[in-house]
N, C-alpha and C positions, 0 to 999 in steps of 0.2 A: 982303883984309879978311875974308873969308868965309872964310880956312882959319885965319886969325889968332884968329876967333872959337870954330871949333870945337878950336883946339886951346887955350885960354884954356877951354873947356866941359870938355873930357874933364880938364885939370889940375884943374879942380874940384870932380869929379867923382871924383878920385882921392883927393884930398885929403879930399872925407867918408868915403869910405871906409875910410883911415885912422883917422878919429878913431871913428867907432863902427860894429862889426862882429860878425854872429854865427858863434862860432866853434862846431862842431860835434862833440860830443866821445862816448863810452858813459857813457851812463847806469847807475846801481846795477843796476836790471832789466835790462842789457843793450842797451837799444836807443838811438839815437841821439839825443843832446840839444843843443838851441842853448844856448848860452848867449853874453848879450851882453857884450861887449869894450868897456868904456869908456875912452877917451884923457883923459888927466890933464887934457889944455888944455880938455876940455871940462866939469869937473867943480870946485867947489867945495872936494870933500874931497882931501886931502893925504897921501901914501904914501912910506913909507920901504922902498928895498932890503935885505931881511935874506938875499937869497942869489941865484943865476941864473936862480930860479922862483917866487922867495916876496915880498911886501911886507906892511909891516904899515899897517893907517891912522895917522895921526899926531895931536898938538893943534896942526897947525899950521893945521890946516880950521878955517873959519869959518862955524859953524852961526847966528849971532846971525838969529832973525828967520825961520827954519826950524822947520817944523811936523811933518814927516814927512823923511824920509831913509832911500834904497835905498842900503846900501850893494855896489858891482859886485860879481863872484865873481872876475873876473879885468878888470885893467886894463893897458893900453898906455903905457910910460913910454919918449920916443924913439925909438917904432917896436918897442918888443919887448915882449913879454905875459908878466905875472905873474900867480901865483895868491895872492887876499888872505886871509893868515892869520891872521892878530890885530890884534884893535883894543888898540892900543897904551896907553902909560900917558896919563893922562887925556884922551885924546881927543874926546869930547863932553862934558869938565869943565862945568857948567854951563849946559849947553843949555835954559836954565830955557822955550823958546816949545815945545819939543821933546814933541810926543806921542805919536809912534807912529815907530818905525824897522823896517826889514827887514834879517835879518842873513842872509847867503849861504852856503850849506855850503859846507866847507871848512875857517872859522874852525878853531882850534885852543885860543884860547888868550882872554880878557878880562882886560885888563892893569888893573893899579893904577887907581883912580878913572876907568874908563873913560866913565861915565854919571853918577857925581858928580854930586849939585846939580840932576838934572834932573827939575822938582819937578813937570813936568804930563806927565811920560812917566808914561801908565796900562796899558799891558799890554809884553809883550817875550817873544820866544820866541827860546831858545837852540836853535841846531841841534845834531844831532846831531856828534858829533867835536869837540867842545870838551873839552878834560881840564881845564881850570881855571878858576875864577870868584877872582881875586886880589884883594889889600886895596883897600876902600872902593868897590868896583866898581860899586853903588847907593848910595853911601848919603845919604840925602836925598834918596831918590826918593819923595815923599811922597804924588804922586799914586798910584803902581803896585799895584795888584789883587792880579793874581794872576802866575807866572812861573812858564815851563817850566824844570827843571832836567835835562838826557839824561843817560843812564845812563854815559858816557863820562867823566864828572865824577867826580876823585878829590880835589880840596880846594875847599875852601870860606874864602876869608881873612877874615883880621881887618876887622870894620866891616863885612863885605860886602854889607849890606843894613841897617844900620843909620837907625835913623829912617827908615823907610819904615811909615808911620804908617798908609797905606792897605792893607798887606796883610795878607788876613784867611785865608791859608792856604797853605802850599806843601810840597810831597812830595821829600824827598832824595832820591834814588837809590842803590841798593844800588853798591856802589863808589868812596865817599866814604867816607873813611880818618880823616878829622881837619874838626871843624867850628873854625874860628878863635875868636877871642879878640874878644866884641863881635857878633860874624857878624850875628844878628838883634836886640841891643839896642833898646829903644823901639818896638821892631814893636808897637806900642800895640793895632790889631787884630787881632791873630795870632791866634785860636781854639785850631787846632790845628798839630801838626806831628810830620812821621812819621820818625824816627832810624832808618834800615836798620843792619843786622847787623853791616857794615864798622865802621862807627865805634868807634876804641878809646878817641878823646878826644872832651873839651867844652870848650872853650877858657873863661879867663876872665868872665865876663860876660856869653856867648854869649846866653843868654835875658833878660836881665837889664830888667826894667822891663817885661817885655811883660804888660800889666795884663789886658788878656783870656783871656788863655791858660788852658784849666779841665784839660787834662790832655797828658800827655806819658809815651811810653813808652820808658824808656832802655834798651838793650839786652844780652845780656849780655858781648859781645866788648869794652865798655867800661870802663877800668881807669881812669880818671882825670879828675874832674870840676873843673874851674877855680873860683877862689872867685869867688864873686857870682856862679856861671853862672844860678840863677834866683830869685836878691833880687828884688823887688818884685812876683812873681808874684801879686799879691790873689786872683786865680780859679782859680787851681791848686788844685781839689779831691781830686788823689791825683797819687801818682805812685812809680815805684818804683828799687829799685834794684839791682842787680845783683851777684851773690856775687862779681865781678871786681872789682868797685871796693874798693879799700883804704884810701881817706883821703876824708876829705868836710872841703872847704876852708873858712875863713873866709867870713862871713856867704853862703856859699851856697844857705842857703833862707829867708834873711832874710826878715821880713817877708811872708813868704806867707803871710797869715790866712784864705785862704781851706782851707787843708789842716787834715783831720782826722785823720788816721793817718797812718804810716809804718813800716814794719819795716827795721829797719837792719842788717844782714848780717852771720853773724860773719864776714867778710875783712877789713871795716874795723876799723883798727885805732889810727886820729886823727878825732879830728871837733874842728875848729876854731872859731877865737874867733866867739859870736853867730852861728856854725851856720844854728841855728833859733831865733833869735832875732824877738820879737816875733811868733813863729806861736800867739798867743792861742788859737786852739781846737782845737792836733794834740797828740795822745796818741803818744808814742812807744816802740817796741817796738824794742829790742835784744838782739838775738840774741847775747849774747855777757856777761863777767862786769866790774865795774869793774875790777881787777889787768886786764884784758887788751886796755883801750881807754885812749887817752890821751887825755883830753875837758878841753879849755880851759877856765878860769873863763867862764861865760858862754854858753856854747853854748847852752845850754837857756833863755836869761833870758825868760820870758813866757811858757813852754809850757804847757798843760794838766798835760800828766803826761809820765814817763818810767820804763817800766820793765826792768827786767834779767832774762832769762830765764835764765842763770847764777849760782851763788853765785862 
């Protein structure tokens, strides 16, 4: 009875073992780091095989009712250890109880709607080693402040923070290439926000509605600004544009009444329907002669002034 029991003790004994363990690995600095090994049967969230060493988390987890969530850096799927690299396509879809999570270096990647809808999540830090933030990956995060963006980050997708109504400031990183289509739409308290060097595009809409916003510095590696990229901007008190840029889209700075000037470059060489439409009190300066811009009925409807530094 007495060996029956301790051998009944050590299989159980083996058995937590298994399920959660730290495995010892080099650290950046070199020195030796635990990190813990969580076993799938003992977790919640749900992981897919994407190869002999990688998973990604899935929406097959069920956050409903979850306030906080560590997600592992490596987890145990029938006895063999992966490293977790992207949180997958919409993964925390709607985790509307959800306020704060832990994301584990390593990630690589934040797939399509991964945070979606998660309206009391207020802060988030991305680690380093992520190259992409993909479509709709906050958007509707309406509680969320402020967010780290690493420098490892080369796009920024469509929607990507869209309606995120609480945040009132966040800094690109130099090595983002292309800001999407939408990215920070309705970001209603945005102030500011800083475009690095990289950037040669602004996707459609990308500012579009964000009613606080008083200034923005476009850069000059930028050749191509989307239409409506900053319609409804009311507190845009300046902003500039860059000798790269050759066409300025359709109601582009629509409605931005809070702009008083502008110098328009001679590279452009289209400025599109209601442009600057409804920008009641901007004066503007174009660098260049009518024969050599093609400006749509309309573009200027409501401007102060418009003048031409060329015959």
């Amino acid at each position: 009875m007495k060996k029956g029991l301790l051998a009944l003790g050590a299989l159980f004994a083996i058995c937590l073992s298994m399920l959660a363990t730290d495995m010892v690995v080099k650290g950046k600095n070199g020195k030796d780091q635990k990190i813990n090994v969580v076993d799938t049967s003992e977790t919640f969230l749900r992981f897919k095989i994407l190869s002999d060493s990688t998973v990604e988390l899935t929406n097959e987890s069920s956050c409903r009712g979850h306030e906080s969530i560590t997600i592992p850096e490596k987890v145990r799927i029938e006895g063999k250890v992966y490293t977790v690299t992207s949180i997958g396509y919409e993964a925390f879809y709607g985790c509307s109880s959800l306020t704060s999570i832990n994301i584990p270096e390593g990630l690589t990647s934040i797939e399509y709607g991964a945070f979606s809808g998660c309206k009391s999540l207020t802060s988030i830090k991305i680690p380093e080693g992520v190259t992409s933030i993909g479509e709709s990956a906050f958007e509707r995060c309406r509680s969320l402040t402020s967010i780290n963006i690493p420098k490892g980050v080369t796009s920024i997708g469509m929607f990507a923070f869209k309606e995120c109504s609480s945040l009132t400031s966040i800094k690109i990183p130099e090595g983002v290439t292309r800001i999407g289509s939408d990215a920070f739409r309705e970001c209603s308290s945005l102030t500011s926000i800083n475009i690095p060097k990289g950037v040669t595009s602004i996707g459609e809409a990308a500012f579009s509605d964000c009613s606080s916003l008083t200034s923005i510095n476009i850069p000059k590696g930028v050749t191509s600004i989307g239409y409506s990229a900053f319609r409804g901007c009311r507190s845009l008190t300046s902003i500039n544009i860059p000798k790269g840029v050759t066409s300025i889209g359709i109601f582009t700075f629509k409605e931005c009444s809070g702009l008083t000037s502008i110098k328009i470059p001679e590279g452009v060489t289209s400025i599109g329907k209601s442009a600057f439409g409804g920008c009641s009190n901007l004066e503007i300066v174009i660098d260049n002669s009518k024969d050599n811009v093609k400006v749509v009925d309309g573009a200027f409807t409501g401007c102060k002034s418009v003048t031409w530094l060329k015959d």
